[in-house]
C-alpha positions as YAML, in Angstrom:
chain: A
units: angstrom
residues:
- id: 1
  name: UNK
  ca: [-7.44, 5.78, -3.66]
- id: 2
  name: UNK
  ca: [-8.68, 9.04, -2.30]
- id: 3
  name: UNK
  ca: [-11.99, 8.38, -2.56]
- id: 4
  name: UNK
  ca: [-11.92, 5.36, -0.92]
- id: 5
  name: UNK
  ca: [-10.18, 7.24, 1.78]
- id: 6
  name: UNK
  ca: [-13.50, 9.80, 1.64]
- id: 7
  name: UNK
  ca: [-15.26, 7.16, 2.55]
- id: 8
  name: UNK
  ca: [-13.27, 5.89, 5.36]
- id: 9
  name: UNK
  ca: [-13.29, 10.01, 7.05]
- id: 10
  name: UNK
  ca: [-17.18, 8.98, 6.77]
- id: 11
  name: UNK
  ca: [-16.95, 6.10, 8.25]
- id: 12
  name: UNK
  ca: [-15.33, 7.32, 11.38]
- id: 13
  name: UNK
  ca: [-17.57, 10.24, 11.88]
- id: 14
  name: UNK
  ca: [-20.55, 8.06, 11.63]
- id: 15
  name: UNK
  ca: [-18.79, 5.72, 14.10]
- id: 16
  name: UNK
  ca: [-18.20, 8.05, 16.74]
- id: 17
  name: UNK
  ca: [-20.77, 11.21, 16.23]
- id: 18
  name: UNK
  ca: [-24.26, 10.43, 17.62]
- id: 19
  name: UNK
  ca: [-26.03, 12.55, 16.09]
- id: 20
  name: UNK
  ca: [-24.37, 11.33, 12.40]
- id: 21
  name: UNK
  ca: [-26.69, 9.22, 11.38]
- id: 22
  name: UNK
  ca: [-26.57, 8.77, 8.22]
- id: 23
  name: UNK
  ca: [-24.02, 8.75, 4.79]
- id: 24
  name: UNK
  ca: [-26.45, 12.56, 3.63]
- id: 25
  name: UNK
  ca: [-24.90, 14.08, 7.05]
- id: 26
  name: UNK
  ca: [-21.27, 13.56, 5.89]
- id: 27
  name: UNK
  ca: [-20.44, 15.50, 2.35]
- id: 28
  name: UNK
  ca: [-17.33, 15.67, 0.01]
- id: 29
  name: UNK
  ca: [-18.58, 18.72, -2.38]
- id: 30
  name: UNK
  ca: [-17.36, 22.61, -2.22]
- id: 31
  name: UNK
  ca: [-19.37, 24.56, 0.72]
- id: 32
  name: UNK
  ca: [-20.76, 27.19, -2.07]
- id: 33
  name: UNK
  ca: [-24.42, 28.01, -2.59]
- id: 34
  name: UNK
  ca: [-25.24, 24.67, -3.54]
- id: 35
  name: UNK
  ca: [-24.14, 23.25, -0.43]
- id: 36
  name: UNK
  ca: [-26.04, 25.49, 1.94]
- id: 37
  name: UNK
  ca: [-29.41, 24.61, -0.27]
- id: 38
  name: UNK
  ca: [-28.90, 21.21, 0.32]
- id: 39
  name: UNK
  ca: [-27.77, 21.39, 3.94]
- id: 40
  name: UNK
  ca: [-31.57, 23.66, 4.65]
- id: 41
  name: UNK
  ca: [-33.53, 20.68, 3.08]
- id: 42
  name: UNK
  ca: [-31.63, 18.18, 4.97]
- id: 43
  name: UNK
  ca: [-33.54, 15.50, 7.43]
- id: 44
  name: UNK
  ca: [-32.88, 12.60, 8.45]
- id: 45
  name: UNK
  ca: [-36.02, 10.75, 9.80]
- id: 46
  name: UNK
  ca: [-38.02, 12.96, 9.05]
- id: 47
  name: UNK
  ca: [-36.00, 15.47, 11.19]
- id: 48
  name: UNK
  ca: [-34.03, 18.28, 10.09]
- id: 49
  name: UNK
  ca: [-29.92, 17.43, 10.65]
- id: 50
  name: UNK
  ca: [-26.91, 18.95, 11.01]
- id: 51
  name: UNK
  ca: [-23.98, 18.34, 8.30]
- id: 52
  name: UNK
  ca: [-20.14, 18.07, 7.87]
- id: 53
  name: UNK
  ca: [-18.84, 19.21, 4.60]
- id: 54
  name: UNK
  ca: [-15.36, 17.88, 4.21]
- id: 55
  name: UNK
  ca: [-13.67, 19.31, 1.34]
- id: 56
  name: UNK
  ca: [-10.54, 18.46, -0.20]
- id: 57
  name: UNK
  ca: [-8.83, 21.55, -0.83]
- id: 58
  name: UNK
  ca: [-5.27, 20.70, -1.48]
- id: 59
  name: UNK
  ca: [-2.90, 17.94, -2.27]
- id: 60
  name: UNK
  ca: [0.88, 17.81, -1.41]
- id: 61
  name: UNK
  ca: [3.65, 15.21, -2.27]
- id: 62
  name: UNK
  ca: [5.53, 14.40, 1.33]
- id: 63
  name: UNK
  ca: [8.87, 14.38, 0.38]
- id: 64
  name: UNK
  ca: [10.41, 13.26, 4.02]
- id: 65
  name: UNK
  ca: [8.76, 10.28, 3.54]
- id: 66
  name: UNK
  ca: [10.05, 9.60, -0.05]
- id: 67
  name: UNK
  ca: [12.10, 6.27, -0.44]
- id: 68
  name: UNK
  ca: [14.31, 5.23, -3.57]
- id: 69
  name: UNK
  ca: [14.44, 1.65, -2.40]
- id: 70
  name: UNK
  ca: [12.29, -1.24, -4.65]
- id: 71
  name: UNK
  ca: [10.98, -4.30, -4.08]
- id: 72
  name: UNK
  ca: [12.02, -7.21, -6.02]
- id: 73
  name: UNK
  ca: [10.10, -10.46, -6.94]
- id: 74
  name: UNK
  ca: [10.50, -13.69, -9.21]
- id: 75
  name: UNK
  ca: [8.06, -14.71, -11.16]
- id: 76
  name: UNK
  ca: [8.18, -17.79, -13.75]
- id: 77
  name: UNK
  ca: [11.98, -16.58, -15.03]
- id: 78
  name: UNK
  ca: [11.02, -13.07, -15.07]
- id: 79
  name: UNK
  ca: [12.44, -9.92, -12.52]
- id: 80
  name: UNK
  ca: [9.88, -7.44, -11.57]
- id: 81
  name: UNK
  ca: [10.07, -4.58, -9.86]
- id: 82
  name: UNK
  ca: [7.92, -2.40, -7.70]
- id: 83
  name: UNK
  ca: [8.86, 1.31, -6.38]
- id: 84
  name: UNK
  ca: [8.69, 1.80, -2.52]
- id: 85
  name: UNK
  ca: [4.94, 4.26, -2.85]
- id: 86
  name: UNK
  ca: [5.60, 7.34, -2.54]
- id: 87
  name: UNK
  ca: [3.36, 9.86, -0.31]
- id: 88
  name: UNK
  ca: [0.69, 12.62, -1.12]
- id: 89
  name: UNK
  ca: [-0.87, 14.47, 1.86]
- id: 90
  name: UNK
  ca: [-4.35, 15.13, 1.76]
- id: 91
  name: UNK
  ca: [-5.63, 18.30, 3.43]
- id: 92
  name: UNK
  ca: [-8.95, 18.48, 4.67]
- id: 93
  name: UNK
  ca: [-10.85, 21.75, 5.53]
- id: 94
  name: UNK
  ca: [-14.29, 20.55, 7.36]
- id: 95
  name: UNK
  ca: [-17.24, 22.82, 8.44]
- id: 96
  name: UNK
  ca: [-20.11, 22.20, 10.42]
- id: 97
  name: UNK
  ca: [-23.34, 23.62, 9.41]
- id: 98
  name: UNK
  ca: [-26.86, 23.76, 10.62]
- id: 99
  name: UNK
  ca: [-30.44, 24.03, 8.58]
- id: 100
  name: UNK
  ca: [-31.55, 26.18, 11.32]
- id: 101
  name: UNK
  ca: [-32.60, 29.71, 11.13]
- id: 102
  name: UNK
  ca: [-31.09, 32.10, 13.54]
- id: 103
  name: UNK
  ca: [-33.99, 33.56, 15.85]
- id: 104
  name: UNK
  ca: [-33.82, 35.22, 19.16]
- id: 105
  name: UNK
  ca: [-34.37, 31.78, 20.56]
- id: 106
  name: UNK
  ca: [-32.55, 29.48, 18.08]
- id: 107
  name: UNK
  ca: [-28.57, 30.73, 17.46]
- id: 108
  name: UNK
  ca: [-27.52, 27.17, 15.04]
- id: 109
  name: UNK
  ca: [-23.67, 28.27, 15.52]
- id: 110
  name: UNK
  ca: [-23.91, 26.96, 19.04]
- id: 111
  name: UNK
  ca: [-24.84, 22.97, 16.91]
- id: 112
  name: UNK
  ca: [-22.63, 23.59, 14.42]
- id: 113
  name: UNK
  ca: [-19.50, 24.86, 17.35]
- id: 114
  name: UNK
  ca: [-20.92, 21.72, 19.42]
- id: 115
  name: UNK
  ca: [-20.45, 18.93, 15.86]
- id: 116
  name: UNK
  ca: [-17.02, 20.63, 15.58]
- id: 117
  name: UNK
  ca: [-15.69, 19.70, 18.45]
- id: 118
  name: UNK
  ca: [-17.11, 16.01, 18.03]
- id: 119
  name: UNK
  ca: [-15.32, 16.17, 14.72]
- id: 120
  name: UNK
  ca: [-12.12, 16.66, 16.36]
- id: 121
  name: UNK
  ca: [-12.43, 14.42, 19.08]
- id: 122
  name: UNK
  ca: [-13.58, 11.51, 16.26]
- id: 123
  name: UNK
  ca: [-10.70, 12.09, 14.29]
- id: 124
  name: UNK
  ca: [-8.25, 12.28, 17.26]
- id: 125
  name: UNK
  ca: [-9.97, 8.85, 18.69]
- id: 126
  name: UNK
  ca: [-9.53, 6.97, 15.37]
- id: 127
  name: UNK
  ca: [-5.40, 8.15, 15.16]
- id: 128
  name: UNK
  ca: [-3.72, 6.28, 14.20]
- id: 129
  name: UNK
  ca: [-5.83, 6.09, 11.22]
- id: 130
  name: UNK
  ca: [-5.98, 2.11, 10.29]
- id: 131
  name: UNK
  ca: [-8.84, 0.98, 7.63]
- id: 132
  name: UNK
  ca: [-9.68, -2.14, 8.53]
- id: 133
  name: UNK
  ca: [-10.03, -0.87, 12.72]
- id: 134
  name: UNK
  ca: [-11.87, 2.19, 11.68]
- id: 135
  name: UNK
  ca: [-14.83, 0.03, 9.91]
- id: 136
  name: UNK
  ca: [-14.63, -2.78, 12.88]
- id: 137
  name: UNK
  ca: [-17.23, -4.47, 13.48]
- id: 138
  name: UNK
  ca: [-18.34, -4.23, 10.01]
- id: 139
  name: UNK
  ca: [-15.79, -5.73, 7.28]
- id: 140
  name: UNK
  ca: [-13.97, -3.47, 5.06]
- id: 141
  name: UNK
  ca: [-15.97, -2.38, 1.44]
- id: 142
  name: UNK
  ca: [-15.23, -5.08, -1.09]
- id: 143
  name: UNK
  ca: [-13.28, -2.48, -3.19]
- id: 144
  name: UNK
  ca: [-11.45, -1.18, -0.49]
- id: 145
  name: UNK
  ca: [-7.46, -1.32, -1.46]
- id: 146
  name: UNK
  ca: [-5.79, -4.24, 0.07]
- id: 147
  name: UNK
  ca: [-2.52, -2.00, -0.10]
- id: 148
  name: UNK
  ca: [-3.47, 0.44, 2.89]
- id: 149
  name: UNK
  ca: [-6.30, -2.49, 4.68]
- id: 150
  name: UNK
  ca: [-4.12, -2.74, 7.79]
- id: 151
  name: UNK
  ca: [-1.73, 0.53, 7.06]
- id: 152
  name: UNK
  ca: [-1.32, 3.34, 9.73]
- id: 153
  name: UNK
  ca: [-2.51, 5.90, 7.94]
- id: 154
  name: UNK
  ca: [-0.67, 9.35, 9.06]
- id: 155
  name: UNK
  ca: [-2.93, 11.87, 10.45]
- id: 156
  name: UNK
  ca: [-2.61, 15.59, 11.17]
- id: 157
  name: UNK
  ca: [-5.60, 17.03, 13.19]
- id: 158
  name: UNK
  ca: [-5.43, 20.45, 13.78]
- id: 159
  name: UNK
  ca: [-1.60, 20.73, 12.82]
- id: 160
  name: UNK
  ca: [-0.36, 23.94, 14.91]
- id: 161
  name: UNK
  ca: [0.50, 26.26, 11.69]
- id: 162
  name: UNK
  ca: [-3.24, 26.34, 10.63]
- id: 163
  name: UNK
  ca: [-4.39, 26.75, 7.43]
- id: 164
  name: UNK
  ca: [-3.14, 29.72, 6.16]
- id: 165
  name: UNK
  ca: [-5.73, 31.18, 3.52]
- id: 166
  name: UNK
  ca: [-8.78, 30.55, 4.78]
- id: 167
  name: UNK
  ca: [-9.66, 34.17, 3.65]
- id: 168
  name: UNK
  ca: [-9.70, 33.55, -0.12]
- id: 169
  name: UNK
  ca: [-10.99, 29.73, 0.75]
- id: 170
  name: UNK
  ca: [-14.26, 31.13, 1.92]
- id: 171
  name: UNK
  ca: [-14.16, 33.75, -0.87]
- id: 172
  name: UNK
  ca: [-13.50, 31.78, -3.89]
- id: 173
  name: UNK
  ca: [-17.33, 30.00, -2.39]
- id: 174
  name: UNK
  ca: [-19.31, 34.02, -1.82]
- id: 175
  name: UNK
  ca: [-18.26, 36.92, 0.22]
- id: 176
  name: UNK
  ca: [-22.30, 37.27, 1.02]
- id: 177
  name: UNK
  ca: [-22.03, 34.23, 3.86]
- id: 178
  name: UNK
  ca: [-19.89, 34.66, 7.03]
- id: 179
  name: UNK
  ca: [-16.94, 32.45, 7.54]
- id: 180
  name: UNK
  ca: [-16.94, 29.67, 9.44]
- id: 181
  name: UNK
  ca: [-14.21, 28.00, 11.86]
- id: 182
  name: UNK
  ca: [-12.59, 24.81, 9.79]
- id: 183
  name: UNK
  ca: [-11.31, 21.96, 11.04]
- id: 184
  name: UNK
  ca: [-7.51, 21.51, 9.19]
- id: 185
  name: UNK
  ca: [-6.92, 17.34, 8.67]
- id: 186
  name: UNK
  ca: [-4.19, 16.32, 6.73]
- id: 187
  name: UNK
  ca: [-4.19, 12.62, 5.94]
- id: 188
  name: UNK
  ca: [-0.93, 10.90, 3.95]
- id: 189
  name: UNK
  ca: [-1.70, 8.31, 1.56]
- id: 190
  name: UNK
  ca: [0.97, 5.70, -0.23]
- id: 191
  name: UNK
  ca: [0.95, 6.27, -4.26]
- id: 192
  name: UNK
  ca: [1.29, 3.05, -5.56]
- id: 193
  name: UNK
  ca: [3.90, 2.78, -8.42]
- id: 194
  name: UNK
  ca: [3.18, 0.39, -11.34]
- id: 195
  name: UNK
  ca: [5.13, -2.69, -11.43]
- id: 196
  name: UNK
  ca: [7.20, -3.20, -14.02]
- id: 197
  name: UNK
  ca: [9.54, -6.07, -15.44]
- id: 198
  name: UNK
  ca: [13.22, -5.47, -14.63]
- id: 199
  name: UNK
  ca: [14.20, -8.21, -17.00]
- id: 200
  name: UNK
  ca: [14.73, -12.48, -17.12]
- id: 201
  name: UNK
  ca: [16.25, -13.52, -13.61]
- id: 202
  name: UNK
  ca: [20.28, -14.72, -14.14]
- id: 203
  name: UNK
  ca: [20.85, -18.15, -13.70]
- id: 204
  name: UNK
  ca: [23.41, -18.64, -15.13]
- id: 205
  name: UNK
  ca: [26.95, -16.36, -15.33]
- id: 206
  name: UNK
  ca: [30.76, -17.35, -15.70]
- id: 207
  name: UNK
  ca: [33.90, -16.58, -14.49]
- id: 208
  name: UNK
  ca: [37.33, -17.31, -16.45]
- id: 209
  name: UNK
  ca: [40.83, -17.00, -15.55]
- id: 210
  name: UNK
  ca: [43.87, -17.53, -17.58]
- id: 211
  name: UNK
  ca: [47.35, -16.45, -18.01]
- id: 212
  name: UNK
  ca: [47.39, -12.80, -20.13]
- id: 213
  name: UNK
  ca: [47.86, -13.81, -23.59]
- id: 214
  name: UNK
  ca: [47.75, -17.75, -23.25]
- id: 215
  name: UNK
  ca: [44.35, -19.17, -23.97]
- id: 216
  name: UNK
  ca: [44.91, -22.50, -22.95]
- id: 217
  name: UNK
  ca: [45.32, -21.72, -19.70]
- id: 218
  name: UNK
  ca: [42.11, -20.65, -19.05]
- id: 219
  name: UNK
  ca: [39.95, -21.92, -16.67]
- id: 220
  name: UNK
  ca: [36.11, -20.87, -17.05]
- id: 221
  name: UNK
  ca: [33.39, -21.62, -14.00]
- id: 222
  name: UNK
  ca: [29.51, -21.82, -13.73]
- id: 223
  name: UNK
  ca: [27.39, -20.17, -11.36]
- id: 224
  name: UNK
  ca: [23.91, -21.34, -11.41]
- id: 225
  name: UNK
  ca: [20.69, -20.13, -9.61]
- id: 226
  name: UNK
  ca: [17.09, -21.95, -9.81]
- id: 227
  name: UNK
  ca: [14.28, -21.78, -7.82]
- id: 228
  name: UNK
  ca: [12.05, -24.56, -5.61]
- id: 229
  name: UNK
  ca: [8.69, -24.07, -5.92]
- id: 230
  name: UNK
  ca: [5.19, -26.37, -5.21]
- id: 231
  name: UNK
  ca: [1.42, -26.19, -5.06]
- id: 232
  name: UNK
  ca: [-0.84, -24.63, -7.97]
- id: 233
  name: UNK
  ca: [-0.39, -22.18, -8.99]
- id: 234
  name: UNK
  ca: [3.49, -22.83, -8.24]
- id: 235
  name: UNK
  ca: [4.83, -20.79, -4.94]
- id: 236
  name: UNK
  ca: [8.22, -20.49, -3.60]
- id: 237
  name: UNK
  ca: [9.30, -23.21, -1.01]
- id: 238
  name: UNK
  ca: [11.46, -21.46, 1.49]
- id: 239
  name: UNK
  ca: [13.97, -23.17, 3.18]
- id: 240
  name: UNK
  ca: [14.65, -26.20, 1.83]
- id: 241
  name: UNK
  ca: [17.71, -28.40, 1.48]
- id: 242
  name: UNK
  ca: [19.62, -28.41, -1.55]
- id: 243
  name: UNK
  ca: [22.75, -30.51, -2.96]
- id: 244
  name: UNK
  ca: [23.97, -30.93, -6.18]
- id: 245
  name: UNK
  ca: [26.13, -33.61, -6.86]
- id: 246
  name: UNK
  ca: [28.31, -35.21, -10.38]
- id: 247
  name: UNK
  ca: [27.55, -37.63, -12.78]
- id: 248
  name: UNK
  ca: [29.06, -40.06, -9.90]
- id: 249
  name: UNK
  ca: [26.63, -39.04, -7.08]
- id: 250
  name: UNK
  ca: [29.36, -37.12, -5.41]
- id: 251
  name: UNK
  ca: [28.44, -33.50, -3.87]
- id: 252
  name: UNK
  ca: [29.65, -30.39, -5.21]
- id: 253
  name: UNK
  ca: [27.70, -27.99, -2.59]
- id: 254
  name: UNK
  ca: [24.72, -27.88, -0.46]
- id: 255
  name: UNK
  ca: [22.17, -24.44, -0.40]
- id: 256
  name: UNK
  ca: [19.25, -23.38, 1.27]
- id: 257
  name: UNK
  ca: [16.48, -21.53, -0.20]
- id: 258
  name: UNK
  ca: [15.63, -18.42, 0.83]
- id: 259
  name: UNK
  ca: [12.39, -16.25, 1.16]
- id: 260
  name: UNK
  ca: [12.06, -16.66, -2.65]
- id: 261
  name: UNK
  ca: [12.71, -20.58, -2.99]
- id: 262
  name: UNK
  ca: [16.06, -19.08, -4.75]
- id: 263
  name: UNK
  ca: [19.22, -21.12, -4.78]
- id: 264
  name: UNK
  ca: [22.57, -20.97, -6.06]
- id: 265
  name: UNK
  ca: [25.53, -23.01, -6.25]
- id: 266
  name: UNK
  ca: [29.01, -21.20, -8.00]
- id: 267
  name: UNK
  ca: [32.83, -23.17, -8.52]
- id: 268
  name: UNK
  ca: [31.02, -25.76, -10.88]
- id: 269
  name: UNK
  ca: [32.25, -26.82, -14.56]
- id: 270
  name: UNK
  ca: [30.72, -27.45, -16.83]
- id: 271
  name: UNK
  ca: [28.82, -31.35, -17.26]
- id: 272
  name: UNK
  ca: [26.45, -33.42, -16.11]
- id: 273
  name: UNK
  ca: [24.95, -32.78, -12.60]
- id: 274
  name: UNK
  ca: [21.89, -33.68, -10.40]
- id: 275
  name: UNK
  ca: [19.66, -31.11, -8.03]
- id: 276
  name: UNK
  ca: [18.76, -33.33, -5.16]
- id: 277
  name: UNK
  ca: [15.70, -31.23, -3.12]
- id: 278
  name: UNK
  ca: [14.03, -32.17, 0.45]
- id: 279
  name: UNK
  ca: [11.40, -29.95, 1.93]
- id: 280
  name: UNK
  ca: [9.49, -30.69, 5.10]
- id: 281
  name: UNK
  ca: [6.01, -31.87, 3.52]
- id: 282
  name: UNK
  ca: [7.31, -32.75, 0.39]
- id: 283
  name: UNK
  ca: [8.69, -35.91, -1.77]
- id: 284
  name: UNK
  ca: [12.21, -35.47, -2.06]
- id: 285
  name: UNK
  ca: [12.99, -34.44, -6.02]
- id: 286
  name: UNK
  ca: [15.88, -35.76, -8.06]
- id: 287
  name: UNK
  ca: [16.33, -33.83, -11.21]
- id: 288
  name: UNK
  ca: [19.14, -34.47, -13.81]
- id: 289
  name: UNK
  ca: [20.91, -31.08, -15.01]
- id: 290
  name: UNK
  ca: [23.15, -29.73, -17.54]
- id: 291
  name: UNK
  ca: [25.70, -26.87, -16.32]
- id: 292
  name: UNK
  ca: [25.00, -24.57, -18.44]
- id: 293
  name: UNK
  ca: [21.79, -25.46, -19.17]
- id: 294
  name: UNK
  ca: [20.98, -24.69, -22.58]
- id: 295
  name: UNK
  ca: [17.61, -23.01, -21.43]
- id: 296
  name: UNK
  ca: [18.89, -21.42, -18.46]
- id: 297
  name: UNK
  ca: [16.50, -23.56, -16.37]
- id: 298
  name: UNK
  ca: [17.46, -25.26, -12.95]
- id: 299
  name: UNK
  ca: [14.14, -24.75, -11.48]
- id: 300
  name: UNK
  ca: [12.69, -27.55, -9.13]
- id: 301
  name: UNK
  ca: [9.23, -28.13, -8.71]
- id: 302
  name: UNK
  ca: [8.24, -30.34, -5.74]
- id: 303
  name: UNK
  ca: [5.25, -32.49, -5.18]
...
């Protein structure tokens, strides 16, 4: 995920920088020695070009945006679930530099000062930060994350408290080279959780009452859940009319499905019953039952 959302920080600074021109302008690696040999050979049409180096140099869970809560689906009998993401803030620290040599005519800090501030007003045009806006015209990559196509992204530019060792940052890369002013980003991505199965659906559960210590008193009733589904591969049918009715065509309860085609009926005993379905575009579907169902299965598939 984070290096598709490399990519996208490229994206908008090639977007919105004139003079970025192209994907060798906009770097990801550690401004050491390395990246000042490559930044002196640099050209771009034949031209010698400025650079960005935008290096990762931390990464930070946001727990104020942590959520317990989980998503449930249905899925042919079977209860997954999915963890609300949680968060992971990306900090950025990016430089400007110039292949330029300083002469008593040429001073490059005055470029590299000038592609700064065009950083900052790039990043602060594109907030919020959406994927799919930030590569308009142009589609988004065909690996891009469908997850975070359309999310707001959360951006920091320049957050007020700075970033506070920039001292041993330019250090750790050669106390030989000056410092340079850094633009602080911090970006929050969603961590995607794995989905995992919570277990089979209930469709089935009873309820018995009876006078303490007399058995033959008790009295023991079905609740029973299915689901309406259609097309191929089968999808939920939300919405539609329900009734189940006796082995005498007499109703015992009417249900709607809901967002997941689920519906239940409880107060039954046990026998013979039908599922009568109607859905607006569909046949209406008749289907014999058992309460309980050996198999657990009151499913309804319309055509």
């Amino acid at each position: 995920m984070i290096d598709h959302l490399d990519n996208l920080l490229r994206q908008v600074f090639l977007s919105r920088i004139a003079e970025m021109e192209d994907e060798s302008q906009v770097r990801f690696q550690p401004p050491d020695d390395t990246w000042r040999t490559y930044v002196s050979n640099l050209t771009v049409g034949g031209q010698p070009a400025n650079a960005l180096n935008v290096y990762l140099a931390d990464l930070r869970e946001n727990r104020t945006l942590r959520s317990n809560e989980r998503v449930r689906t249905y899925d042919n009998g079977l209860v997954t679930e999915e963890p609300a993401p949680r968060r992971m803030d990306c900090h950025y620290l990016i430089s400007a530099w110039s292949p330029a040599a300083l002469t008593p005519t040429v001073e490059p800090t005055f470029d590299e000062h000038a592609l700064l501030y065009s950083a900052v007003g790039a990043l602060m045009d594109a907030e919020p930060l959406v994927p799919r806006r930030a590569y308009a015209p142009n589609p988004l990559p065909a690996t891009f994350p469908e997850e975070i196509a359309d999310a707001e992204l959360p951006t920091h530019v320049l957050p007020v408290e700075g970033f506070s060792k920039i001292a041993e940052f330019w250090e750790t890369f050669g106390t030989v080279h000056p410092w340079k002013p850094l633009v602080y980003l911090v970006v929050t991505l969603p961590v995607i959780m794995e989905r995992r199965i919570a277990g089979p659906m209930v469709t089935t559960r009873f309820t018995g009452y009876r006078h303490v210590g007399q058995a033959a008193t008790a009295e023991i009733f079905v609740e029973i859940g299915g689901t309406v589904t259609a097309g191929v591969p089968p999808g939920p049918v939300r919405g539609a009319w329900v009734q189940i009715e006796d082995s005498l065509g007499t109703p015992a309860g009417v249900a709607s499905t809901d967002e997941d085609g689920r519906f239940q009926f409880s107060g039954l005993t046990s026998g013979n019953f039908a599922l009568r379905v109607r859905a607006q575009g569909f046949s209406e579907a008749f289907v014999n039952i058992q309460v309980p169902s050996p198999t657990g299965n009151y499913d309804v598939q319309l055509t």
